[in-house]
mmCIF file as Biopython writes it, N, C-alpha, C and O atoms, coordinates in Angstrom:
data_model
#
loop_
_atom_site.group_PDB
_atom_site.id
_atom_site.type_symbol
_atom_site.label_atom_id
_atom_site.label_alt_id
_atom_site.label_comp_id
_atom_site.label_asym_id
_atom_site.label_entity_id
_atom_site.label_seq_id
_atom_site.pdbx_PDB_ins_code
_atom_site.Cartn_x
_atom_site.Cartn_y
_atom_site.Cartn_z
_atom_site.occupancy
_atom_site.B_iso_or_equiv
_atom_site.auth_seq_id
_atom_site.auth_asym_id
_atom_site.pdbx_PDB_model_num
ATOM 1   N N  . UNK A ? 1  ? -11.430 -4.584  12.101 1.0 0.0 1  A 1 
ATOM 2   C CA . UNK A ? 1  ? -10.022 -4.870  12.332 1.0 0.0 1  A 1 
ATOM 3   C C  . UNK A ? 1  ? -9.204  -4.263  11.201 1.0 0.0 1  A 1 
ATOM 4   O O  . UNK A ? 1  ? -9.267  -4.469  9.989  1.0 0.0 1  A 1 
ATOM 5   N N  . UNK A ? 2  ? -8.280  -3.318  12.041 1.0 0.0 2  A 1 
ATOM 6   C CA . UNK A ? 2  ? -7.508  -2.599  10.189 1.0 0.0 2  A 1 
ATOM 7   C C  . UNK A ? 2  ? -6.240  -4.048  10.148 1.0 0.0 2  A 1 
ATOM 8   O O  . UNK A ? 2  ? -5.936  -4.800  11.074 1.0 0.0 2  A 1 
ATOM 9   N N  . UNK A ? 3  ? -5.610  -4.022  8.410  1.0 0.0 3  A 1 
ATOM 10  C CA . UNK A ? 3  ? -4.372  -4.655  8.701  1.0 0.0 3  A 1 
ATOM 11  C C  . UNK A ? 3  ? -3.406  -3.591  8.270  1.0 0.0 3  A 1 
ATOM 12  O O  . UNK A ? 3  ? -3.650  -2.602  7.578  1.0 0.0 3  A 1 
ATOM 13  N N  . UNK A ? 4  ? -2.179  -3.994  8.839  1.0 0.0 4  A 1 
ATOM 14  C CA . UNK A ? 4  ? -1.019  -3.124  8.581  1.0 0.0 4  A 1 
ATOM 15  C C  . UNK A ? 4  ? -0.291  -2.923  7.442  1.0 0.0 4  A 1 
ATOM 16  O O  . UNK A ? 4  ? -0.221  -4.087  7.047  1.0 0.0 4  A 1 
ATOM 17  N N  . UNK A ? 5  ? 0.069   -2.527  6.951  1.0 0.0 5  A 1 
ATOM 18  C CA . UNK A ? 5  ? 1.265   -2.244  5.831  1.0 0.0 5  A 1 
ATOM 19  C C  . UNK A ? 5  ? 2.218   -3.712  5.613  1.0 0.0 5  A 1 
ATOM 20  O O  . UNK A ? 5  ? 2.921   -3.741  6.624  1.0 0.0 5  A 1 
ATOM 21  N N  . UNK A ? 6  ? 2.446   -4.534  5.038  1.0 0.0 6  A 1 
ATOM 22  C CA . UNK A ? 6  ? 3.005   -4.789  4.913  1.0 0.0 6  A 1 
ATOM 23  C C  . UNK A ? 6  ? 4.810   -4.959  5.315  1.0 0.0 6  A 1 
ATOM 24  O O  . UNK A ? 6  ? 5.576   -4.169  4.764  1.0 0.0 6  A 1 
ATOM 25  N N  . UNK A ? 7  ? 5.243   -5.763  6.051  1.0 0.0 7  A 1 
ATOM 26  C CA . UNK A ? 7  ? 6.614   -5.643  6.401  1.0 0.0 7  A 1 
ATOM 27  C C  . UNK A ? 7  ? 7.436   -5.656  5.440  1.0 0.0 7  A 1 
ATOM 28  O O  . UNK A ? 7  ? 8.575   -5.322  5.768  1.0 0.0 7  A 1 
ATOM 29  N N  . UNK A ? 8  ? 7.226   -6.021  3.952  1.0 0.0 8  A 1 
ATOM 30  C CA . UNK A ? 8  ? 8.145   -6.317  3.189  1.0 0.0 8  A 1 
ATOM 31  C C  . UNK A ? 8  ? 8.080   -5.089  2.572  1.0 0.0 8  A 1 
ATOM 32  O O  . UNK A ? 8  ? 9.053   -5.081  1.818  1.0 0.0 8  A 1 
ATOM 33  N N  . UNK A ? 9  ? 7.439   -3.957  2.450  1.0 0.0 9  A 1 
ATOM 34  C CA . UNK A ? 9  ? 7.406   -3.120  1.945  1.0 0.0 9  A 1 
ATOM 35  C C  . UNK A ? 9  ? 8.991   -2.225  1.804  1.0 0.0 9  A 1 
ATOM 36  O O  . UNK A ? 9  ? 9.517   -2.161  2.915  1.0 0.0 9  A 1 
ATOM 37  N N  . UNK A ? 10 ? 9.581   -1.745  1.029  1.0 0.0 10 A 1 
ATOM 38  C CA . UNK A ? 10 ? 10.629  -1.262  0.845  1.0 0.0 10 A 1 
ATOM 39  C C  . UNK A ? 10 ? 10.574  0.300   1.270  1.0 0.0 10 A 1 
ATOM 40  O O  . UNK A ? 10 ? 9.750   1.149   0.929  1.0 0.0 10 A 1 
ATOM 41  N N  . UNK A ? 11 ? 12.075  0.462   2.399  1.0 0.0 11 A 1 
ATOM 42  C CA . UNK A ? 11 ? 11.569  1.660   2.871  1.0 0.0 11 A 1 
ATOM 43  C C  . UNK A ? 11 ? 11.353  3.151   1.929  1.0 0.0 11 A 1 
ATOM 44  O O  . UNK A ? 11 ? 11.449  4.176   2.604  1.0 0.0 11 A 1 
ATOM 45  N N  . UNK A ? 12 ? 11.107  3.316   0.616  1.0 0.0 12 A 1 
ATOM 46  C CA . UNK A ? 12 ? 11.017  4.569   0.559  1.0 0.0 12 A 1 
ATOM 47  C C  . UNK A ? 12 ? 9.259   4.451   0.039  1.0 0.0 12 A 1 
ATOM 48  O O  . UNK A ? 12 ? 8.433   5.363   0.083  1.0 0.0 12 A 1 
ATOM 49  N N  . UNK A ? 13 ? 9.045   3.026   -0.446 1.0 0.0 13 A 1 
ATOM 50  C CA . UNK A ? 13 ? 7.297   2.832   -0.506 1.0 0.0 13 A 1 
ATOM 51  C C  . UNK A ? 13 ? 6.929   3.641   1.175  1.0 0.0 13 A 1 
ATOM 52  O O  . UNK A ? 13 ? 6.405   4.729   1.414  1.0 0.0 13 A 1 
ATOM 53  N N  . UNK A ? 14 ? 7.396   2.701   1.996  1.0 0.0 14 A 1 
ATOM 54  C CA . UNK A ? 14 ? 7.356   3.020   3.487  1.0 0.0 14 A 1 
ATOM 55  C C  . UNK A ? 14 ? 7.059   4.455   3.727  1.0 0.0 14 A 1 
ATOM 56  O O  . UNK A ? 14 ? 6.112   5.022   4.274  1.0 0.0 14 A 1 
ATOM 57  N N  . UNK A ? 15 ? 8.022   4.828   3.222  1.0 0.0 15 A 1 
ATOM 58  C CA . UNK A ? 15 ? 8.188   6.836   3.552  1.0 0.0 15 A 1 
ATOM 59  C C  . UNK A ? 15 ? 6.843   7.104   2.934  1.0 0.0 15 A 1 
ATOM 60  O O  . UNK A ? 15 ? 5.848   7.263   3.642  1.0 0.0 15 A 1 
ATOM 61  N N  . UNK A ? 16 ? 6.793   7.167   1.329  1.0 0.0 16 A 1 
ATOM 62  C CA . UNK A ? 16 ? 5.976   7.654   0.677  1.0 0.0 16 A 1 
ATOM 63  C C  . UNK A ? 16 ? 4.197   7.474   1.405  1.0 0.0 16 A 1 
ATOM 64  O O  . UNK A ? 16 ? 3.594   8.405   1.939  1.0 0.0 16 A 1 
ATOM 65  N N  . UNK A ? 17 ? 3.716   6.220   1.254  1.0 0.0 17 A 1 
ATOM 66  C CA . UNK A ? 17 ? 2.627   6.000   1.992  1.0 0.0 17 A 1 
ATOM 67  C C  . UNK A ? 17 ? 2.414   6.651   3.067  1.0 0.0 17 A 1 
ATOM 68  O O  . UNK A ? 17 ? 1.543   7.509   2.923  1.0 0.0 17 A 1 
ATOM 69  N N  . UNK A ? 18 ? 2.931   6.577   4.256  1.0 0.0 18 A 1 
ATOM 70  C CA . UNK A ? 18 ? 3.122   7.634   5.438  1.0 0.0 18 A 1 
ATOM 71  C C  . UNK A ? 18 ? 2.780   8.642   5.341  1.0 0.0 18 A 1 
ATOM 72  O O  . UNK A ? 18 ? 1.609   9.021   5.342  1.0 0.0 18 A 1 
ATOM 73  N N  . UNK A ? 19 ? 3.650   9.218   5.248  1.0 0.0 19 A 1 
ATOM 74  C CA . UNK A ? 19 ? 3.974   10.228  4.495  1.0 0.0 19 A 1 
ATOM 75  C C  . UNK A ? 19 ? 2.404   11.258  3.814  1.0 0.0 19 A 1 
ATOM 76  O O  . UNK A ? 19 ? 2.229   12.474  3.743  1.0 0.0 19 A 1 
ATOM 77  N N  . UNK A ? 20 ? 1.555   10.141  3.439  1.0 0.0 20 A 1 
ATOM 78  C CA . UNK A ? 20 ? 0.471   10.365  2.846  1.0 0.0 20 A 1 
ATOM 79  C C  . UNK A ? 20 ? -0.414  10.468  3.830  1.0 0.0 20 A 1 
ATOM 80  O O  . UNK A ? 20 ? -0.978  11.562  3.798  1.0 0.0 20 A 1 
ATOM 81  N N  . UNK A ? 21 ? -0.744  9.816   4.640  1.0 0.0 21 A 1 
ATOM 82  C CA . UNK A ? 21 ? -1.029  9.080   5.882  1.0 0.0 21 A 1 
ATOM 83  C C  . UNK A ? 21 ? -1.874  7.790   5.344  1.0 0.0 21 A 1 
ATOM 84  O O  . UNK A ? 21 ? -3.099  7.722   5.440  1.0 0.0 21 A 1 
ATOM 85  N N  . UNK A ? 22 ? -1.133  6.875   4.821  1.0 0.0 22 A 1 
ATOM 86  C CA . UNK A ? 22 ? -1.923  5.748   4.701  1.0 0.0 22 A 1 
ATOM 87  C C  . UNK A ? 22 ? -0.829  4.766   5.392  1.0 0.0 22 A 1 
ATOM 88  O O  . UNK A ? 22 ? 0.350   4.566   5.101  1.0 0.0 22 A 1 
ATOM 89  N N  . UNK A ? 23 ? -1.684  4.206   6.456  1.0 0.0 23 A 1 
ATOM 90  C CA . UNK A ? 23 ? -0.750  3.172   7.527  1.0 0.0 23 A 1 
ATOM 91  C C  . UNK A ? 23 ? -1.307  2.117   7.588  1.0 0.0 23 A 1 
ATOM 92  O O  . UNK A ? 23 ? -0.844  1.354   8.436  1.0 0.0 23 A 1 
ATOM 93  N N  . UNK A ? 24 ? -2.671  1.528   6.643  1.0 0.0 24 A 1 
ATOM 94  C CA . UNK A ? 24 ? -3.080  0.231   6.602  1.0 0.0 24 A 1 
ATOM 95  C C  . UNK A ? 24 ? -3.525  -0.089  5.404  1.0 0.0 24 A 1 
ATOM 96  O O  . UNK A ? 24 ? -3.816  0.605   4.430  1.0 0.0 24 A 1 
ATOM 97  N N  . UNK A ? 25 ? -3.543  -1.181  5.586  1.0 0.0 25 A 1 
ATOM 98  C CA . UNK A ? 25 ? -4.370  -1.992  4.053  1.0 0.0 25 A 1 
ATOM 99  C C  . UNK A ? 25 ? -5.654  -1.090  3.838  1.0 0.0 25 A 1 
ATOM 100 O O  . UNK A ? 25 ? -5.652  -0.518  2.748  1.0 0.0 25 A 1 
ATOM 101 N N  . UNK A ? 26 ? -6.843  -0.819  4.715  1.0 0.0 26 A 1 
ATOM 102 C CA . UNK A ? 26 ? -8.173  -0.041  4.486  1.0 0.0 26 A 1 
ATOM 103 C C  . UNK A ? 26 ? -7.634  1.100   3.795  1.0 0.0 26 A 1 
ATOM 104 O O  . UNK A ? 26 ? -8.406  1.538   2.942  1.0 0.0 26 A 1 
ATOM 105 N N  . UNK A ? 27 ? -6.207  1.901   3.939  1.0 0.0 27 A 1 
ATOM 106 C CA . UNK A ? 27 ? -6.001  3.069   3.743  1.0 0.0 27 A 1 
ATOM 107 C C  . UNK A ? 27 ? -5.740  2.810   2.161  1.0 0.0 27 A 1 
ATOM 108 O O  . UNK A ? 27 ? -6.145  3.469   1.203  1.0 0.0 27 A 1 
ATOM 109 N N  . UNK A ? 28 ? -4.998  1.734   2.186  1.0 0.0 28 A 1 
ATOM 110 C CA . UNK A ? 28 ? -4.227  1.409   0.459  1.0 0.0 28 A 1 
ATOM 111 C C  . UNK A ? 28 ? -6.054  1.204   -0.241 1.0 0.0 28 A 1 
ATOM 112 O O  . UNK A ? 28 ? -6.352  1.770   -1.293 1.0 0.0 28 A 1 
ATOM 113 N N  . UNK A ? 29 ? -6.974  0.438   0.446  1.0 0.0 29 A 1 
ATOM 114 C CA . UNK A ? 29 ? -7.966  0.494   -0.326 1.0 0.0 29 A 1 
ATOM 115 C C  . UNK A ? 29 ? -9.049  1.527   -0.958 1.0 0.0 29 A 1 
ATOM 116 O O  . UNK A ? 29 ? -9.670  1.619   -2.016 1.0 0.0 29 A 1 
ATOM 117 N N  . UNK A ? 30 ? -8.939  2.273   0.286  1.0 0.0 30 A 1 
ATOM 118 C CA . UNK A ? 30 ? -9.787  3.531   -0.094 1.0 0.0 30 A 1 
ATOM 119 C C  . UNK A ? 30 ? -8.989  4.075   -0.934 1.0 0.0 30 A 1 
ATOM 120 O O  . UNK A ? 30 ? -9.637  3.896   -1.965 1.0 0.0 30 A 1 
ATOM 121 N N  . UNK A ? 31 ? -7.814  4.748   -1.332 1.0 0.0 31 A 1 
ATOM 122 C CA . UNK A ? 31 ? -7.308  5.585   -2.140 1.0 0.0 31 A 1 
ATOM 123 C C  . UNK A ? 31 ? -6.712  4.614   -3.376 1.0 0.0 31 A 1 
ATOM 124 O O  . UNK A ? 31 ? -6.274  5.265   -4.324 1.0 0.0 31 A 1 
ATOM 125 N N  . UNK A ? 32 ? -6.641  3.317   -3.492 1.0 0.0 32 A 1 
ATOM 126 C CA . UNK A ? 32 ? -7.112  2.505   -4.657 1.0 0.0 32 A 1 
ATOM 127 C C  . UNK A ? 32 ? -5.426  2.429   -5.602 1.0 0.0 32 A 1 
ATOM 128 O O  . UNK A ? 32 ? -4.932  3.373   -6.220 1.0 0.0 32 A 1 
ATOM 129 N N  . UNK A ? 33 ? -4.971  1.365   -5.488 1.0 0.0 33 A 1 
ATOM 130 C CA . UNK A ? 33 ? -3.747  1.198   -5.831 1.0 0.0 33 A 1 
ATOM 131 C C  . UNK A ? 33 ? -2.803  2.173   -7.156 1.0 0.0 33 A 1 
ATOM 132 O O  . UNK A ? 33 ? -1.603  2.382   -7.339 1.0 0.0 33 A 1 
ATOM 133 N N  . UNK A ? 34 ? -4.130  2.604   -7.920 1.0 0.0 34 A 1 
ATOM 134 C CA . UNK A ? 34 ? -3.525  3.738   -9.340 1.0 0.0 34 A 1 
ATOM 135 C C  . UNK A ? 34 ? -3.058  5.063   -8.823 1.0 0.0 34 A 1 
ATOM 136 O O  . UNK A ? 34 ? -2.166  5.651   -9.435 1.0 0.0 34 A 1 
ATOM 137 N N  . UNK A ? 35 ? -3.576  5.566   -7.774 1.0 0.0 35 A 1 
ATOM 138 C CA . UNK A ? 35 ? -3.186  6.429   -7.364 1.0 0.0 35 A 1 
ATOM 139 C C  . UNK A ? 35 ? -2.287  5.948   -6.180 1.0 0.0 35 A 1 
ATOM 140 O O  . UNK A ? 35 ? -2.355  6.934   -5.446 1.0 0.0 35 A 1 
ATOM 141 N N  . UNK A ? 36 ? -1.639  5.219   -5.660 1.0 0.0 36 A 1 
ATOM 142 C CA . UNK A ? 36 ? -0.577  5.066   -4.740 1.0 0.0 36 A 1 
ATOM 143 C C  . UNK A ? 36 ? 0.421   4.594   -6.002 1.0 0.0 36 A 1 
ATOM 144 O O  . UNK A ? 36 ? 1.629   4.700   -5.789 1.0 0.0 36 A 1 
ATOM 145 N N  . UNK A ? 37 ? 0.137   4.258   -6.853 1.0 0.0 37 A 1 
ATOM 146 C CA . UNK A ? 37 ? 1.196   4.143   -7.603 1.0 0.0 37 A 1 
ATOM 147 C C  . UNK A ? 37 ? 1.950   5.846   -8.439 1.0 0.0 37 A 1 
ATOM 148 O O  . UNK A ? 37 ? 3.030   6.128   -8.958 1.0 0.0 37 A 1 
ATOM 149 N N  . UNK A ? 38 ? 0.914   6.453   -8.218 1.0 0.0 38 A 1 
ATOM 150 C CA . UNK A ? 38 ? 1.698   8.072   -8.538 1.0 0.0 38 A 1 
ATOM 151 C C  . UNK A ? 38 ? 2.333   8.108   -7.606 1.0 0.0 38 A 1 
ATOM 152 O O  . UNK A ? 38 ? 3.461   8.554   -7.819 1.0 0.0 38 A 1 
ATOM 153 N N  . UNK A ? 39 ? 2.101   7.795   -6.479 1.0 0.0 39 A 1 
ATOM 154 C CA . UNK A ? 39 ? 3.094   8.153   -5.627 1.0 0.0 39 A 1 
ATOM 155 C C  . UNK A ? 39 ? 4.575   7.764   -5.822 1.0 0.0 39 A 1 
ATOM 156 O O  . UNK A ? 39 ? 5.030   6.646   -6.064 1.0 0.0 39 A 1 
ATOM 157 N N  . UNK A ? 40 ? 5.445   9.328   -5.609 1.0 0.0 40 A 1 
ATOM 158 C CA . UNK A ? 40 ? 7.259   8.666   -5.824 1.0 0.0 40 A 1 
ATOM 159 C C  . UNK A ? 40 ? 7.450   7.988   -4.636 1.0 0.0 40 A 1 
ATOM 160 O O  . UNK A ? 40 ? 6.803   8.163   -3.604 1.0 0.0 40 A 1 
ATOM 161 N N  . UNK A ? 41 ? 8.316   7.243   -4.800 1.0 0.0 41 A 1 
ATOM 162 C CA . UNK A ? 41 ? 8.855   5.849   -4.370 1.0 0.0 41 A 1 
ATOM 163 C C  . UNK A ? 41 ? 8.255   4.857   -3.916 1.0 0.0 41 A 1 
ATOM 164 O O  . UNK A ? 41 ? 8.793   4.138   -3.075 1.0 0.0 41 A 1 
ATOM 165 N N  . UNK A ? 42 ? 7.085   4.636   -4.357 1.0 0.0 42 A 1 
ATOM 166 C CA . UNK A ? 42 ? 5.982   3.443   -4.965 1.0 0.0 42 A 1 
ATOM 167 C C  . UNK A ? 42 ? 5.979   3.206   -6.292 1.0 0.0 42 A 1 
ATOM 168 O O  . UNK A ? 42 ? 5.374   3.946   -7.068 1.0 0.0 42 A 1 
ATOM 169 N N  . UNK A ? 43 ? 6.785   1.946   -6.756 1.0 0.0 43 A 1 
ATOM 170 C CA . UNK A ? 43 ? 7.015   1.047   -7.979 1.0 0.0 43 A 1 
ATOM 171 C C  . UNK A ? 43 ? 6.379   0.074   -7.882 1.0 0.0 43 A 1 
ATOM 172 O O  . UNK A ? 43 ? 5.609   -0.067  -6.932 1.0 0.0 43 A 1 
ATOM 173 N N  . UNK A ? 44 ? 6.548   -0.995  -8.974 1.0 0.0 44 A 1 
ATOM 174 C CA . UNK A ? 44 ? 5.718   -1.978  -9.393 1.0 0.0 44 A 1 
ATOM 175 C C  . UNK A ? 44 ? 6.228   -2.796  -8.183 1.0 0.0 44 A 1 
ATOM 176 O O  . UNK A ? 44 ? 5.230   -3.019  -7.498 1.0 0.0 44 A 1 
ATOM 177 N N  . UNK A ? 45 ? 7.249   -3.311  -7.639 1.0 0.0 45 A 1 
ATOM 178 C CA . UNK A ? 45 ? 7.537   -3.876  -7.088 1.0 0.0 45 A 1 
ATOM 179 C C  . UNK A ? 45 ? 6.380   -3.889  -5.420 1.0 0.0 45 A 1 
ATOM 180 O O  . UNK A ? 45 ? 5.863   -4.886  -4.916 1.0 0.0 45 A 1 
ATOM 181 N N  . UNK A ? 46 ? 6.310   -2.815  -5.056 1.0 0.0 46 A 1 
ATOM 182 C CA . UNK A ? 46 ? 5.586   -2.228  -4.207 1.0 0.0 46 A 1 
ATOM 183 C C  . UNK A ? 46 ? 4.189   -2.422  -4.258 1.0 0.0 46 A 1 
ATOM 184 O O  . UNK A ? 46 ? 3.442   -2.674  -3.313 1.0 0.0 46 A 1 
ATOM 185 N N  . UNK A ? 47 ? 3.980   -2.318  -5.145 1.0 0.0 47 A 1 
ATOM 186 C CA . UNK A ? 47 ? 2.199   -2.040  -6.064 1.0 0.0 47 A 1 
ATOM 187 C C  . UNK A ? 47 ? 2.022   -3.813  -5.883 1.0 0.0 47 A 1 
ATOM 188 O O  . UNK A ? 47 ? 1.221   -4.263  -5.064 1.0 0.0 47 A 1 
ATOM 189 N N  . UNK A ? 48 ? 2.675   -4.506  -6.550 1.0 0.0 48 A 1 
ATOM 190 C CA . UNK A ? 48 ? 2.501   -6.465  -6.305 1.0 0.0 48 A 1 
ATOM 191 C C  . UNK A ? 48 ? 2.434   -6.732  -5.067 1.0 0.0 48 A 1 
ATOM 192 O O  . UNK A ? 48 ? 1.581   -7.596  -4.862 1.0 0.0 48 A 1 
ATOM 193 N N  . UNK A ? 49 ? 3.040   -6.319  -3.983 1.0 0.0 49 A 1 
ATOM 194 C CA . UNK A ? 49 ? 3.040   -6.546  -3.032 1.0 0.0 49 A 1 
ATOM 195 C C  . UNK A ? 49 ? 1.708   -5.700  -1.991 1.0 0.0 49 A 1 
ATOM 196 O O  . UNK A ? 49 ? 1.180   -6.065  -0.941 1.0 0.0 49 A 1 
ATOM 197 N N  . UNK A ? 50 ? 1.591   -4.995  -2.472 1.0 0.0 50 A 1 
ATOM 198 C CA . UNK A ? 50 ? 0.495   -4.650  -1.577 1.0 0.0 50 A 1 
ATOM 199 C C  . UNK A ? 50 ? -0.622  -4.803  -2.181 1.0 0.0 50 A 1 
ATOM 200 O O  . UNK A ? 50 ? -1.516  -4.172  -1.617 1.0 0.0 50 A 1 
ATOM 201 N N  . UNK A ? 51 ? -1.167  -5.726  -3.658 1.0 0.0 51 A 1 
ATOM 202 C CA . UNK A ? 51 ? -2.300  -5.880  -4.404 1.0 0.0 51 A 1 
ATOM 203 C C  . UNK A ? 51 ? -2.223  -7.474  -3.857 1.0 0.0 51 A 1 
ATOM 204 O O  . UNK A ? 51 ? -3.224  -8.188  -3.818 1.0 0.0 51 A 1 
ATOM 205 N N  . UNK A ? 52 ? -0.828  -7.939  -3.424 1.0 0.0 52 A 1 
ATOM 206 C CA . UNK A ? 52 ? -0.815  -9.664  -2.755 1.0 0.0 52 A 1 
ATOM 207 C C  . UNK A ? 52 ? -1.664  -9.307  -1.701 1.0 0.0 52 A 1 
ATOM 208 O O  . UNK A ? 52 ? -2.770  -9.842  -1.623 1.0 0.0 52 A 1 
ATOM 209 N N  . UNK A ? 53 ? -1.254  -8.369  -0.771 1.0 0.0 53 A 1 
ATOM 210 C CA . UNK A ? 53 ? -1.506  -8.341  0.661  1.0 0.0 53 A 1 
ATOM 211 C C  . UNK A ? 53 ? -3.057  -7.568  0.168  1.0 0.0 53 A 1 
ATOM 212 O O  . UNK A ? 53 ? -3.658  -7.708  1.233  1.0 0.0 53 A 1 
ATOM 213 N N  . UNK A ? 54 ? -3.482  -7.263  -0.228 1.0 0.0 54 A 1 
ATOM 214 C CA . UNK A ? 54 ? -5.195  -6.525  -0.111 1.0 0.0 54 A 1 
ATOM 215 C C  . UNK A ? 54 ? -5.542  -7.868  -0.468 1.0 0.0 54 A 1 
ATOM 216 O O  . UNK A ? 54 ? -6.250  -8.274  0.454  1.0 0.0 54 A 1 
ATOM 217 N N  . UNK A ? 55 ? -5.413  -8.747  -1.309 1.0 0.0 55 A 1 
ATOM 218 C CA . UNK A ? 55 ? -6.531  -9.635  -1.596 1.0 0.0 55 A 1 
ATOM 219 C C  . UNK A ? 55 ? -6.259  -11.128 -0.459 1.0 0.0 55 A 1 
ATOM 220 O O  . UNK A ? 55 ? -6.981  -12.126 -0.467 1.0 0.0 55 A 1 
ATOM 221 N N  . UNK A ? 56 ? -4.679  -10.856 0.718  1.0 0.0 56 A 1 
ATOM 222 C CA . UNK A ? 56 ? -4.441  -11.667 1.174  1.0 0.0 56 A 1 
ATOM 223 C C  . UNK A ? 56 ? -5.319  -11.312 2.599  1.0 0.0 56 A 1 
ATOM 224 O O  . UNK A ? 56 ? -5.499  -12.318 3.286  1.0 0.0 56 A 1 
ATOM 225 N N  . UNK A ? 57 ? -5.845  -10.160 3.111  1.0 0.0 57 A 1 
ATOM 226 C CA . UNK A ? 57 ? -6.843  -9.366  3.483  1.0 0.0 57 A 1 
ATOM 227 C C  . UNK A ? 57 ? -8.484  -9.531  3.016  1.0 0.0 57 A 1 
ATOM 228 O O  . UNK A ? 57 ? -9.411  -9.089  3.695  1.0 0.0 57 A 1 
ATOM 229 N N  . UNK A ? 58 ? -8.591  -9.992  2.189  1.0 0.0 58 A 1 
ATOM 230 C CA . UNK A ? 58 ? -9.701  -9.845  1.491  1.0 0.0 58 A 1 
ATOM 231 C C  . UNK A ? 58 ? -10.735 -8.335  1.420  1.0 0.0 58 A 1 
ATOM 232 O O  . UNK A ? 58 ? -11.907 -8.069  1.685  1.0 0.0 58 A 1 
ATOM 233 N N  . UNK A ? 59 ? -9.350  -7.470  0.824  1.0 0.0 59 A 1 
ATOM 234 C CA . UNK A ? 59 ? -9.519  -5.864  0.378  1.0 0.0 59 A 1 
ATOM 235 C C  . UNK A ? 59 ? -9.371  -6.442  -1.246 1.0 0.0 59 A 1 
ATOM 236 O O  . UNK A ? 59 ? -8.774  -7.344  -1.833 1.0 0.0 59 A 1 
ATOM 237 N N  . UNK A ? 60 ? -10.209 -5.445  -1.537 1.0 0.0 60 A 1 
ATOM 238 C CA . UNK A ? 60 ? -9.759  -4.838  -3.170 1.0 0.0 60 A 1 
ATOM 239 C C  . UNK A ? 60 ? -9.525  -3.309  -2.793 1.0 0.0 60 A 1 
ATOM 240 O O  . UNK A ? 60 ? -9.736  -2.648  -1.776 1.0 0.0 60 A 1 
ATOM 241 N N  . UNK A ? 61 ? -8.976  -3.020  -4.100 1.0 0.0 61 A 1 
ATOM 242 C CA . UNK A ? 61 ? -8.545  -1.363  -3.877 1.0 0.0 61 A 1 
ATOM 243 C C  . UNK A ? 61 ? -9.563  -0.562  -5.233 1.0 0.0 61 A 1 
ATOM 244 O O  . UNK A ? 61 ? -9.522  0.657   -5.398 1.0 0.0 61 A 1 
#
């Protein structure tokens, strides 16, 4: 079962991830939160929220 992205995600995190093609939590895990955080317009704000939602998943990244 994949989970989705997060709704609270702010749209330019939104863009950026996409963009990448990462459209689920499995995706944020495989490529491992240090490197989605290089990503521009993925901030800390972004990064808390989707390290809530992987472990609210029971993903690590």
């Amino acid at each position: 079962m994949s989970h989705p992205l997060p709704g609270n995600l702010a749209a330019p995190a939104v863009r950026a991830l996409t963009g990448e093609g990462i459209a689920t939590l499995e995706d944020v895990a495989e490529r491992g939160l240090d490197a989605i955080g290089d990503l521009h317009g993925v901030g800390p704000n972004a990064i808390s929220t989707l390290r809530t939602a992987l472990s609210d998943a029971g993903l690590s990244s």
